[in-house]
C-alpha positions as CSV (number, residue, x, y, z in Angstrom):
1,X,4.4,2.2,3.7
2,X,1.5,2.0,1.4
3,X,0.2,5.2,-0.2
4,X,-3.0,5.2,-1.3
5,X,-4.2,7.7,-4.0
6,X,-7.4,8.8,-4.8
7,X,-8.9,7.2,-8.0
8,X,-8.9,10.4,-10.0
9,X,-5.3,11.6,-9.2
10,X,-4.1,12.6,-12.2
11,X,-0.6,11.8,-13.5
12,X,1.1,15.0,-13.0
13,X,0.1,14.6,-9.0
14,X,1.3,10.8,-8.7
15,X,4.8,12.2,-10.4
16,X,4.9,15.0,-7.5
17,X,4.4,12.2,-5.2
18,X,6.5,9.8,-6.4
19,X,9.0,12.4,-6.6
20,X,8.7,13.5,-3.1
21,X,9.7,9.6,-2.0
22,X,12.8,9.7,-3.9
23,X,14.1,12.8,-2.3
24,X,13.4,11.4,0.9
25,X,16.0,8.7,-0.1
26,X,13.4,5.9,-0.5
27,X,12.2,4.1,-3.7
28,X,8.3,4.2,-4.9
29,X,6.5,1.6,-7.0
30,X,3.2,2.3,-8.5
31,X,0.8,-0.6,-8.1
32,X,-2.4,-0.5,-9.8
33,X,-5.5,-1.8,-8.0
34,X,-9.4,-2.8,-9.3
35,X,-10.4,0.6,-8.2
36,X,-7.1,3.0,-7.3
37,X,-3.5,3.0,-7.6
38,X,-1.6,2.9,-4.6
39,X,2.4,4.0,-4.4
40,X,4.5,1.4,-2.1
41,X,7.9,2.6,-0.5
42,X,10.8,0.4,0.0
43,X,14.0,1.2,1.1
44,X,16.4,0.6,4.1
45,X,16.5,4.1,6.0
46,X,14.1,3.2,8.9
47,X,10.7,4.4,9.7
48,X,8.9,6.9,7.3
49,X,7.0,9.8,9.0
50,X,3.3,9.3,6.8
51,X,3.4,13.4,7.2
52,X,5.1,13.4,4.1
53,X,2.7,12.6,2.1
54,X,-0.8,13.0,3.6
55,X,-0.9,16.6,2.5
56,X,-0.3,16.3,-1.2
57,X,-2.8,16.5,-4.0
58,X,-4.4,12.9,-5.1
59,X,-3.5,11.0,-1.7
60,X,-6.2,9.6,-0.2
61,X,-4.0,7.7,2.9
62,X,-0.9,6.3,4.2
63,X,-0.7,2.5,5.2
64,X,2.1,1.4,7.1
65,X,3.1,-2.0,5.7
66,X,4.0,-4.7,8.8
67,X,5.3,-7.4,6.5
68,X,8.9,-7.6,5.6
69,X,8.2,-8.8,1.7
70,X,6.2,-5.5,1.3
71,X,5.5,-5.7,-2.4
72,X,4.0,-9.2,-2.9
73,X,2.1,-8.5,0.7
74,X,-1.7,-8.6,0.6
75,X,-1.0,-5.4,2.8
76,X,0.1,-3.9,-0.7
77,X,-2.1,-5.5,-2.8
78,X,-5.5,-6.9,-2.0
79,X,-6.7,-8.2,-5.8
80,X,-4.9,-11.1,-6.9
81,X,-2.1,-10.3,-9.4
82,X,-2.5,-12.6,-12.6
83,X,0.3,-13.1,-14.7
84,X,0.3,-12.7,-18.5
85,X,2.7,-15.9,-20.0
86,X,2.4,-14.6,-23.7
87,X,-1.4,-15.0,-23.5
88,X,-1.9,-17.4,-21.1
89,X,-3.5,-16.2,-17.7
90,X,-1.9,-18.0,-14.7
91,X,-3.2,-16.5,-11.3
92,X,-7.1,-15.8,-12.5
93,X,-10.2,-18.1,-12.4
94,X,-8.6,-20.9,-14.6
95,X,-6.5,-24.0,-14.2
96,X,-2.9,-23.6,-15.8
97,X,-1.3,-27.1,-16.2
98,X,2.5,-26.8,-17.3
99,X,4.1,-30.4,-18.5
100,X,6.7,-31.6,-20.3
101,X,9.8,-33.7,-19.6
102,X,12.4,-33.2,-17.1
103,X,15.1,-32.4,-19.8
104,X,15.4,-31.9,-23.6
105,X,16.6,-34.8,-25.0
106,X,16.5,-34.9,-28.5
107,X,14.0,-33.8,-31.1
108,X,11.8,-36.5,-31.5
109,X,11.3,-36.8,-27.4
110,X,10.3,-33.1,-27.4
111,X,8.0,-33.1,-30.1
112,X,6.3,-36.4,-28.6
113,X,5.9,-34.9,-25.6
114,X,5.0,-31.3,-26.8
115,X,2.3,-32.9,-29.2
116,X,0.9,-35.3,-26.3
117,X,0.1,-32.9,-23.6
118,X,-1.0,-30.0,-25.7
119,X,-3.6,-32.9,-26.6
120,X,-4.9,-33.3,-22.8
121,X,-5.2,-29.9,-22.7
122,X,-1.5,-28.4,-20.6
123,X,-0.9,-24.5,-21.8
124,X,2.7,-24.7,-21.4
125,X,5.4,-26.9,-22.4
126,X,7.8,-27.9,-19.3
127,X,11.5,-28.7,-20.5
128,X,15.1,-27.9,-19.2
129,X,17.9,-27.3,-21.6
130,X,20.3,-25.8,-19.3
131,X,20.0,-28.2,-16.3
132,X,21.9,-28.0,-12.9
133,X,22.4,-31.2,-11.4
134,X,23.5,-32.4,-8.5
135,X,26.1,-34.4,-9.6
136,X,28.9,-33.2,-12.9
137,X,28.7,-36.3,-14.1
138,X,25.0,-36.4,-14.7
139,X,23.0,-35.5,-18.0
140,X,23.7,-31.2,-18.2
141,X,21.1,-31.1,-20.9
142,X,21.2,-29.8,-24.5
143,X,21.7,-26.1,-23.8
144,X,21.6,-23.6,-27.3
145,X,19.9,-26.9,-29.1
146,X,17.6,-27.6,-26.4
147,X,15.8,-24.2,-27.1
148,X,16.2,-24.6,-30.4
149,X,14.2,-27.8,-30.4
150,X,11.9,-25.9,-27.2
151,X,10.5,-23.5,-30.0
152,X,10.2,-25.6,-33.0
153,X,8.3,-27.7,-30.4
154,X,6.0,-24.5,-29.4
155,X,5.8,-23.6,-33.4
156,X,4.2,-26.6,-34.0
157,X,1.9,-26.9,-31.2
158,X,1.0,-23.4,-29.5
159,X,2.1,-24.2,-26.3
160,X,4.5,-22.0,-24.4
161,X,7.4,-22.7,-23.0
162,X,8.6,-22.5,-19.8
163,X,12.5,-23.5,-18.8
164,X,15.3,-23.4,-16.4
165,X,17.7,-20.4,-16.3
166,X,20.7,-21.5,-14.2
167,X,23.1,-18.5,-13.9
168,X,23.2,-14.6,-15.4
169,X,25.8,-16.1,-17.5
170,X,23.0,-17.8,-19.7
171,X,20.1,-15.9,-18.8
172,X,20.3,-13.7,-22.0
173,X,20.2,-16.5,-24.1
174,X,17.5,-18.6,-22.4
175,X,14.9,-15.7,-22.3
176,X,15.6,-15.1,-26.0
177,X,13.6,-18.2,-26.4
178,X,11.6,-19.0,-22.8
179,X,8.0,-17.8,-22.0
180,X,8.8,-18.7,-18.4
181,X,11.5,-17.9,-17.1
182,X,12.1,-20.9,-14.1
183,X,14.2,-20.3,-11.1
184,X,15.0,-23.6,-9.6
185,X,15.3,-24.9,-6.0
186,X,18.7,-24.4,-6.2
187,X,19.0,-20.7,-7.1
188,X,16.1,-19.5,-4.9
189,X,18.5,-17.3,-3.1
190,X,21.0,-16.4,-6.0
191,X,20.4,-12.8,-5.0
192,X,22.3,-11.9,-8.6
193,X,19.9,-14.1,-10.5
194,X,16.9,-13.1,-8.9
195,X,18.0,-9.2,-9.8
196,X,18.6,-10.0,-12.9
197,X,15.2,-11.6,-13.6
198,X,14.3,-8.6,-12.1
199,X,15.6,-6.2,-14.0
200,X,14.3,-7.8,-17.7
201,X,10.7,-7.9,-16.7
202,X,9.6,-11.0,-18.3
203,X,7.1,-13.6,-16.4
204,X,9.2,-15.3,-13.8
205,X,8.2,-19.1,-12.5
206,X,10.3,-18.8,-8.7
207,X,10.4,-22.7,-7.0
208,X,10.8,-22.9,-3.4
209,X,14.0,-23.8,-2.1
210,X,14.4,-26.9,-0.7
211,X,15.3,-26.1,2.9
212,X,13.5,-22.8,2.9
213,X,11.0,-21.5,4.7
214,X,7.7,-19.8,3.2
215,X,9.5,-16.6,4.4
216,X,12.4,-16.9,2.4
217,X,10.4,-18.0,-0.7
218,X,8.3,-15.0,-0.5
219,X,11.3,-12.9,0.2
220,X,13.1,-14.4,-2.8
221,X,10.0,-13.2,-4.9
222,X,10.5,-9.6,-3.3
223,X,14.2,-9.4,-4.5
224,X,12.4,-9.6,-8.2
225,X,9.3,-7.6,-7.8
226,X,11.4,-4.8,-6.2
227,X,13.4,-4.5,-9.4
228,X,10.5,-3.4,-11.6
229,X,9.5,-7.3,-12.5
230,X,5.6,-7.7,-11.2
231,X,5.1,-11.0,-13.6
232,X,6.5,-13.6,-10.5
233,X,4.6,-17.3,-9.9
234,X,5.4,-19.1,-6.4
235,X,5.8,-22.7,-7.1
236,X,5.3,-25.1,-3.9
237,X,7.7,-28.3,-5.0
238,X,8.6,-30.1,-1.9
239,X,11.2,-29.5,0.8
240,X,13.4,-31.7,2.4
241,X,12.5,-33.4,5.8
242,X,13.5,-36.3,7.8
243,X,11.5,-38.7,5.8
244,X,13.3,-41.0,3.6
245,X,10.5,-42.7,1.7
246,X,9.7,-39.9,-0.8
247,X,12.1,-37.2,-2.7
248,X,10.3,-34.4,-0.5
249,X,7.8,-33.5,1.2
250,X,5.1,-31.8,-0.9
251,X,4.5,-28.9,1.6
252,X,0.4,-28.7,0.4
253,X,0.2,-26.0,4.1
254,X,2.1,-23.5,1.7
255,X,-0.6,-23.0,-0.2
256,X,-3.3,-21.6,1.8
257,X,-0.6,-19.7,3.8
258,X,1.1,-18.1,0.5
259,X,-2.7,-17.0,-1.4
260,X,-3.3,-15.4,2.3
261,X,0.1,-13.8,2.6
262,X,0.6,-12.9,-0.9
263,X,-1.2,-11.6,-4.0
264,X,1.4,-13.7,-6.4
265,X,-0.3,-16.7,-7.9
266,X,1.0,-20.2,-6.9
267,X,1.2,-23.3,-8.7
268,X,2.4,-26.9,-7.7
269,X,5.0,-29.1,-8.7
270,X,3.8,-32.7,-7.2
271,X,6.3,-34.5,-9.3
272,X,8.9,-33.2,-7.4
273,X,6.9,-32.7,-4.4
274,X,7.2,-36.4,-3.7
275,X,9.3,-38.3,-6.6
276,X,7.2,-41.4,-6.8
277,X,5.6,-41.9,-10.5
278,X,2.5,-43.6,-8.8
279,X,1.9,-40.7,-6.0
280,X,2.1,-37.7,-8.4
281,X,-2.0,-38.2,-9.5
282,X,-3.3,-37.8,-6.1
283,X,-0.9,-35.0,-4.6
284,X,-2.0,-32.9,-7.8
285,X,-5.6,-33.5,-6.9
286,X,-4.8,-32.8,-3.8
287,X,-2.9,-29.4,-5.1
288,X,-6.2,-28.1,-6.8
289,X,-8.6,-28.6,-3.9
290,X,-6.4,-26.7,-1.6
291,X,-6.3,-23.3,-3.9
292,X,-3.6,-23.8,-6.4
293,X,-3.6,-21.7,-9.6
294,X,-2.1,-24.7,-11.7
295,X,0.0,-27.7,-11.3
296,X,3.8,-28.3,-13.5
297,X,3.6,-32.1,-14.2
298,X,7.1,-34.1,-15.3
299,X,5.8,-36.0,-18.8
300,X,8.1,-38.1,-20.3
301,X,7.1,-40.3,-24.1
302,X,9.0,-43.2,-22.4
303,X,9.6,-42.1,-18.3
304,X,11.9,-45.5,-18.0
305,X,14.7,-44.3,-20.6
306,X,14.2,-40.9,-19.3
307,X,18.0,-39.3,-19.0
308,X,16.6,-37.8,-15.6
309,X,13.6,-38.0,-13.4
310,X,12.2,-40.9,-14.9
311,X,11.1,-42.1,-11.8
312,X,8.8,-39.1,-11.3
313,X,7.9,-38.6,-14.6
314,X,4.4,-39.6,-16.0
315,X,4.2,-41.3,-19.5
316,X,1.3,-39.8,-22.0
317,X,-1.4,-41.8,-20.9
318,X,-0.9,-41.5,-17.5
319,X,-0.9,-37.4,-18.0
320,X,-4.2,-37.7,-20.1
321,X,-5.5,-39.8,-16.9
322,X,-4.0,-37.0,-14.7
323,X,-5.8,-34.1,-16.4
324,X,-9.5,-35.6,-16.6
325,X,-9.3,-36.5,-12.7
326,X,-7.7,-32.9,-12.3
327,X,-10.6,-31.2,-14.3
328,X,-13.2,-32.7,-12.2
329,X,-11.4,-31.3,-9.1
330,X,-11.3,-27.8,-10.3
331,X,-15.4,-27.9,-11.1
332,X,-15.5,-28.8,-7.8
333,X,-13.7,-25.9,-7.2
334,X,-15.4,-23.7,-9.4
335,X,-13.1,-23.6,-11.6
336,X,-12.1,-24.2,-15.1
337,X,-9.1,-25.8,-17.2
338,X,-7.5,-23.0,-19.1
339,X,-6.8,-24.5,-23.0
340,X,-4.4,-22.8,-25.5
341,X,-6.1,-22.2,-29.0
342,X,-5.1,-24.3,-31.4
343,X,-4.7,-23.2,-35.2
């Protein structure tokens, strides 16, 4: 249920009503709108009798709420929520481009990479230092070092950083150092993680699972909001399918279906999405003329000695290519390229 409060209920009156859903054994969460704030209830004890609350001070109505991911529902929420990534708007009228490589590798790859996007005009640097791979034997990534480098790499250039966090074991230590915290494919439902996340209310970049459906994903994202964390992006990066000449499939319908079901911004990961170097330019077009808040790119200094994802991974020049053919799509769109100020 959605409670909807006049605009000048004052504080004293939300508390009373607030109050009123906790001794009813249900949890409120204030949600603050263009015009009003609105209270939404969750909670698991069944239907909730809107006589409650329709006679107390400052509410204006009671909304029952259909959809079960209540708090990133557009039932809850009409305005679009945009998400503050230290200073960097992602979910408003702008263009956010993240890119970076797939993996920390060593100092000088970071810092080529860090200094070559920020000059085609990406807000955030992209690289993992914790990184989960499929196989044990495979590149694990730098870890502590990798974020060391991460922020000397930021430092120098003014880009933020956004980076994996694999397990609550590490969490601690990565958002010491991250922007962005990114939940990857592969933990989309690690219910402790997402909590977690939750619970330290920094901005959270949530990937779509693999084999999950734009229900889960958006359910995934409740698990966080309904911990106290607002700051979530929805990133679209493929699924797995029957077709065997790409990584994924780059799921584009999610898109449209997520900005209609949600108020959560969403960005694209085409490098993912599809896994083919050549491909990734046109399914990030693609991304921005079907409503995408921003694109995450894989940019690598030298993509062929890459220690992962080199395959998907653009080199410098083809990112600079990337970005002008991306900027005329978002004019088309009426939109802009957001750009970090430089010093």
């Amino acid at each position: 249920m959605l409670i909807v409060l006049h605009p000048d209920v004052s504080r004293e009156a939300q508390a009373v009503i607030e109050g009123r859903v906790r001794e009813l054994g249900f949890t409120p969460h204030a949600i603050s709108g263009a015009g009003r704030t609105a209270i939404g209830i969750t909670g698991n004890k069944g239907p909730i009798d809107p006589g409650h609350f329709r006679e107390l001070p400052g509410v204006a109505d009671c909304i029952p709420v259909t959809a079960p991911y209540k708090l990133v529902s557009r039932e809850v929420k009409h305005e679009d929520t945009v998400v503050d990534v230290a200073g960097v708007p992602v979910g408003g009228p702008d263009l956010v481009v993240m890119a970076g490589p797939c993996a920390v590798e060593s100092e000088q790859q970071i810092l080529a990479a860090a200094r070559g996007v920020a000059a085609s005009g990406a807000s955030l640097l992209r690289g993992g230092a914790f990184k989960p791979r499929t196989s044990p034997y495979d590149f694990q990534g730098l870890k502590q070092k990798g974020l060391e480098l991460l922020a000397k790499a930021r430092a120098e250039t003014g880009l933020k950083i956004v980076t994996e966090v694999k397990d609550t074991e590490t969490l601690g230590t990565v958002a010491e150092s991250a922007d962005l915290l990114q939940i990857g494919a592969r933990n989309m439902q690690n219910f402790s993680l997402l909590e977690a996340v939750g619970d330290l209310r920094k901005p959270v970049l949530l990937k779509r699972g693999m084999s999950s459906t734009i229900k889960e994903l958006l359910m995934a994202a409740e698990y966080i909001v309904s911990r106290g964390n607002k700051q979530v992006i929805l990133c679209e990066r493929g699924i797995r399918t029957f077709e065997t000449m790409t990584r994924n499939t780059l799921d584009l319908n999610a898109v449209p279906i997520l900005k209609r079901e949600s108020h959560l911004p969403v960005i694209v990961d085409p490098s993912h999405g599809i896994g083919i170097r050549s491909a990734v330019l046109p399914m990030a077009r693609a991304a921005v003329a079907c409503g995408a808040d921003g694109l995450i790119i894989e940019v690598h200094p030298d993509p062929d000695r890459a220690l992962s994802d080199g395959m998907q991974s653009l080199n410098l020049a083809g990112f600079e290519k990337l970005m002008r053919e991306v900027e005329r799509i978002a004019a088309a769109m009426d939109r802009a390229m957001h750009r970090v100020a430089r010093a």
